[in-house]
C-alpha positions in Angstrom: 39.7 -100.6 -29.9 36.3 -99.9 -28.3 34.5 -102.5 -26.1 30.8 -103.5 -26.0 30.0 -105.1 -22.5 28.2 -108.3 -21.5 27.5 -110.5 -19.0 27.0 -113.5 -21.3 29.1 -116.7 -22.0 29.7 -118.7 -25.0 27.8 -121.6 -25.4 27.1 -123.6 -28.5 25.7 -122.0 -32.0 22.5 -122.9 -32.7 23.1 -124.1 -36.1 24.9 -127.2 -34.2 21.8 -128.7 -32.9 20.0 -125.8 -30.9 17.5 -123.4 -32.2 16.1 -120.0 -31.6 12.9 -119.2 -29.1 11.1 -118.0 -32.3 10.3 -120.3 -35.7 12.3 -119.9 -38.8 9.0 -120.9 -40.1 7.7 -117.3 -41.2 10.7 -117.0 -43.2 10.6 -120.3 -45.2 7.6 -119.7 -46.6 9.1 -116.5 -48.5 12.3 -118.6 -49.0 13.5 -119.4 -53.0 16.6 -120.7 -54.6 19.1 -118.9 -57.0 20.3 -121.7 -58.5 21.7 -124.2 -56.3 21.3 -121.7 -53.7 19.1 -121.5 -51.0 18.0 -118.2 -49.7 15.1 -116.5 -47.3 14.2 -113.4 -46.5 12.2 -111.8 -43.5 10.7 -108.4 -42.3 8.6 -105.6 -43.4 9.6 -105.1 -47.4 9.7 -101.2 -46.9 12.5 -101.5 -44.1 16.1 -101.3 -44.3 17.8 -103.5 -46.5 20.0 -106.2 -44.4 21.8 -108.8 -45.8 23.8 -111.5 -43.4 26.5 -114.0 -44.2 27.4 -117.0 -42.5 31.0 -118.5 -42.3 33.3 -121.6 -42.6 30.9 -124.9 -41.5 27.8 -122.6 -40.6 24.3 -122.1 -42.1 22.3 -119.5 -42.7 20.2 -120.7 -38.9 23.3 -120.0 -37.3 22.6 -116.1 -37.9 19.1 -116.6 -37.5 19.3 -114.8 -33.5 21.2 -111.9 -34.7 18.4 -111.6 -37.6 15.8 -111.8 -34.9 17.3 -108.9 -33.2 16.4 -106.6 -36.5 14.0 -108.1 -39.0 11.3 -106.7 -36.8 11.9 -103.4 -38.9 14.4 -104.0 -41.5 14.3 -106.6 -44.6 16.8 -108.8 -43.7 18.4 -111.6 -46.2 20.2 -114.7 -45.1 21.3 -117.5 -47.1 23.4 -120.9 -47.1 26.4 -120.3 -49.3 28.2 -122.9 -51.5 28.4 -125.7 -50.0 27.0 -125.9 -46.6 23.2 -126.3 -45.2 20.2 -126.1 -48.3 23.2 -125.3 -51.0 25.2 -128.0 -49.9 24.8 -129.5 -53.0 25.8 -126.9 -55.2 29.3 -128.3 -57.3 31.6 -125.7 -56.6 34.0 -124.1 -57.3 34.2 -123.2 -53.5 36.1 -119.9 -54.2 35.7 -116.7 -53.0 34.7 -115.0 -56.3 32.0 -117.6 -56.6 30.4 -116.5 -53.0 30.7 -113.4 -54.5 28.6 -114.1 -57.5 26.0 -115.8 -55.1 25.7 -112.8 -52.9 24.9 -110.7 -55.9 22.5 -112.6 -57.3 21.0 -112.9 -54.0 20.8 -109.7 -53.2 19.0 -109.0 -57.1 16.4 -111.7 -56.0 15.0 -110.0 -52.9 16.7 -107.2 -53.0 17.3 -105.1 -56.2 18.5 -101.7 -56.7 18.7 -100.3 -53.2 20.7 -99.5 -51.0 22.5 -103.0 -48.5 24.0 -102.6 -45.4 26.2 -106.1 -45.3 26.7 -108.0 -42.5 29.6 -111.2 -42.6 30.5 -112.9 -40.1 34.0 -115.3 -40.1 34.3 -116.0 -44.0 31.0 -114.2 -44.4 33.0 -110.9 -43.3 35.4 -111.8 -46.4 32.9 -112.4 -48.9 31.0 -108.9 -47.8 34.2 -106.7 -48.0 34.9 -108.4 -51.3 31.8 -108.2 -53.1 32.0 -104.1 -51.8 33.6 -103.8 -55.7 31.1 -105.1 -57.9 27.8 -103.2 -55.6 29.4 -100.0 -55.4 27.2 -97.2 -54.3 24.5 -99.9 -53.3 26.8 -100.6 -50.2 25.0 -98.3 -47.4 27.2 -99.7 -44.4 29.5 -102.8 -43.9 30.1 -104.8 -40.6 32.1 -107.9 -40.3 32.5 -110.3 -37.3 36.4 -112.4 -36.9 36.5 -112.4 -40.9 39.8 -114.3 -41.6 42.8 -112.5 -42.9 44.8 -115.6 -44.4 46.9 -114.2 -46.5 48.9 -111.9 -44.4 51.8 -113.4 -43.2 51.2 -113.6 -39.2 47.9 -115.3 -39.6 48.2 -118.9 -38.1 48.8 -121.8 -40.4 45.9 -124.1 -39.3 43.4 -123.9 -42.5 46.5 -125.0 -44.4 46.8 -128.2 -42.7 43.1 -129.6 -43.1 44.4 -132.0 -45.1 46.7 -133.9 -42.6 46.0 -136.9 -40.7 46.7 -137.3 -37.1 50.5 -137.9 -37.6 50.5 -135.0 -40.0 50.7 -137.0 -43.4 49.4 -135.6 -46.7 45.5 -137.0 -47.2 43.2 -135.7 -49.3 40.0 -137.3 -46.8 37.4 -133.4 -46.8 35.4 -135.3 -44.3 38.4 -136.0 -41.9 39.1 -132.5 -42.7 35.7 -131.2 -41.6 35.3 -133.1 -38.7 38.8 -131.9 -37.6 38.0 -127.7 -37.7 34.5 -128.7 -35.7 36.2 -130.1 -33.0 38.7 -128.0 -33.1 35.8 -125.2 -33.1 33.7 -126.5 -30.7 35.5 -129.2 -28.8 35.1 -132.8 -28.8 32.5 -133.5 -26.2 30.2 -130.6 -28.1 31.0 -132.7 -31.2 30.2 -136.1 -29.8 27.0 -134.8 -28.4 25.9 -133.4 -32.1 23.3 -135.8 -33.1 24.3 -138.5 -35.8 22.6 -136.8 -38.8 24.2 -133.7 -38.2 27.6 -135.2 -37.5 27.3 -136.5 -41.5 26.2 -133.4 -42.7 29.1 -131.5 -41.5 31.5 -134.0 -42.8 29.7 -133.6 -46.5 30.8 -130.0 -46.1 34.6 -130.4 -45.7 35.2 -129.8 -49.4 33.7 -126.4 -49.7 35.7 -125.6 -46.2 38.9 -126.6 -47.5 38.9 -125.1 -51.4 37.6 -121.7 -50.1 40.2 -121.5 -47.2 43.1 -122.4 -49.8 41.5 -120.0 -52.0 41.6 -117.2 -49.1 45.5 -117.9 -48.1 46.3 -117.2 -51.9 45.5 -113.1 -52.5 43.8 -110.6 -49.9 40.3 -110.9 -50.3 39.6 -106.9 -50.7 41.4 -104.0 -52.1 41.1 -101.1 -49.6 40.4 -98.7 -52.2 36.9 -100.7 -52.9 35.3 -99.7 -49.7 33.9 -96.5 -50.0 32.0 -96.7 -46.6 33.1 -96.8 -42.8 33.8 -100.4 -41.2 32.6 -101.6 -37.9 35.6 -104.4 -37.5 34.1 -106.6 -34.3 35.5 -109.4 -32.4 35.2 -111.0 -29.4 37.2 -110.2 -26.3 37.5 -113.7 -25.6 38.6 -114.8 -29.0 41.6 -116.0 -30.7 44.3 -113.3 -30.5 44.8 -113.5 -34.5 41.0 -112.6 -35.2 41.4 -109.6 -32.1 44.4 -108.3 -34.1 42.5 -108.9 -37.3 39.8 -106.6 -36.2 42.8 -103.9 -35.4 44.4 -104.3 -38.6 41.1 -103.6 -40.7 40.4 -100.2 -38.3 44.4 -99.5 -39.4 44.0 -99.9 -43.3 40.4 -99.5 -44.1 39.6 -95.7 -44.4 37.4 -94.6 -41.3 37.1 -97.9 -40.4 36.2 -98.6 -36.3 37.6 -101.9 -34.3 35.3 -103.0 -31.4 35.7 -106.1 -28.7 32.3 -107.7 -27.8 33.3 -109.1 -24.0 32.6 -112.4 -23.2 32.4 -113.3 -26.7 34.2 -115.5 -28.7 34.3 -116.6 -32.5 30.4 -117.1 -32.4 29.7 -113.6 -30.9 26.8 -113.0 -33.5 24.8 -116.4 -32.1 25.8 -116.4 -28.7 25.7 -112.7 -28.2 22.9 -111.2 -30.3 22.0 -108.5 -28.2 24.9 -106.8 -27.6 26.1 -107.6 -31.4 23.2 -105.8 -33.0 23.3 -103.3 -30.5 27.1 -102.3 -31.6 25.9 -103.1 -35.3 22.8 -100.8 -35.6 24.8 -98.0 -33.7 27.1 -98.2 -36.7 24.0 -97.7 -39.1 22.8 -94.8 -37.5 19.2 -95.2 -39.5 16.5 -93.4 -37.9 14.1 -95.9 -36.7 16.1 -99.2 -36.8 16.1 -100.5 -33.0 17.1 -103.7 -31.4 14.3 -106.0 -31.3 14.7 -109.1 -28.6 13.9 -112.1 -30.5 
């Protein structure tokens, strides 16, 4: 496993409160909805075409720094999946076929019939190596950040018991549930300090976070034989030890496939990280003009 070096530290995404040095406002005007989704796109329209994917309890603004670092010269596409931020009210199902179907039809609005190099990041990283079956030949280069291997057998049990209470009893509270993997993802004291109205939102999105993690735990999100193109597999160094030895299992089974540690990072590497991310990201595109730009 390579390792990309920093001098950085994690602090909190800036989808839980913070924001980036630049507006999202350029985007948003160019922004439309596929259905009940919401999506955005930014960038020349002649320039690579990117597409990001957020995770469990994100948004698409909490990939909006790592966008920053590229739209300057590639078309990059970001959008809020099922569930969570501007497509928070979309009804479901929260499976990982249907953020399949979204990232298709995503990608045909803004982006039809050329080539994608896919980004995911957490459950993002799922959906990208999943959907790598249905576009084929469009898929120019895939990297994936911590994505979640639930199904194998040595991943940790703690998506499976969202719905417990304290004392661990059966409850079928998604809100309780929510609130739970946030603090358990960003500690309590970031939590308490998350402003009210963003404290409610999160807890409006624990149904999507619980059906598509019981969804993942069920099959393996990917068939190896799908991926016809070489995965960059990242993690942070300072991350969980199942998403480090996730990031080695994918270079193991994935044909040509690379594992790389990020130090100093943990799971939000991507936000906290940008630099060094999309350094190790447009490395693995190798496209001829494509730099890092500095938000």
């Amino acid at each position: 496993m390579c390792c990309a070096s920093s001098g950085s530290t994690e602090s909190m995404p800036a989808s839980d409160g913070q924001s980036d040095t630049r507006s999202d406002a350029d985007a948003l005007a160019q922004s439309t909805s596929v259905d009940e989704i919401w999506s955005t796109v930014s960038g020349p329209p002649d320039g690579p075409g990117i597409c990001i994917v957020h995770g469990s309890m994100d948004r698409s603004t909490g990939m909006m720094r790592l966008a920053r670092r590229v739209d300057h010269a590639a078309r990059v596409v970001r959008f809020d999946r099922r569930g969570y931020g501007r497509s928070r009210a979309h009804p479901g199902p929260f499976t990982l076929a249907g953020n399949v179907e979204d990232l298709l039809a995503v990608l045909d609005q803004h982006l039809p019939d050329r080539p994608i190099h896919l980004f995911g990041h957490s459950y993002g990283g799922d959906v990208v190596l999943a959907a790598s079956r249905s576009l084929g030949d469009r898929v120019a280069s895939i990297v994936v950040f911590e994505p979640p291997l639930s199904w194998m057998p040595w991943w940790p049990s703690g998506s499976a018991k969202l719905l417990t209470d304290a004392d661990g009893r059966p409850t079928d509270d998604t809100a309780e549930a929510a609130e739970r993997f946030m603090r358990r993802l960003i500690g309590d004291d970031r939590w308490e300090r998350l402003p009210s109205r963003t404290r409610t939102e999160r807890r409006a999105e624990g149904r999507a976070l619980v059906e598509e993690l019981a969804d993942l735990r069920k099959h393996p999100a990917f068939d190896s034989g799908d991926i016809a193109v070489p995965v960059l597999a990242m993690c942070g160094s300072r991350g969980a030890d199942h998403h480090r030895r996730a990031a080695r299992e994918l270079e193991a089974m994935l044909p040509g496939a690379k594992a790389l540690e990020v130090a100093g990072a943990r799971h939000f590497g991507p936000n906290t990280h940008p630099d060094e991310v999309a350094e190790a990201w447009l490395a693995h595109l190798g496209v001829d003009g494509l730099s890092v730009g500095r938000g």
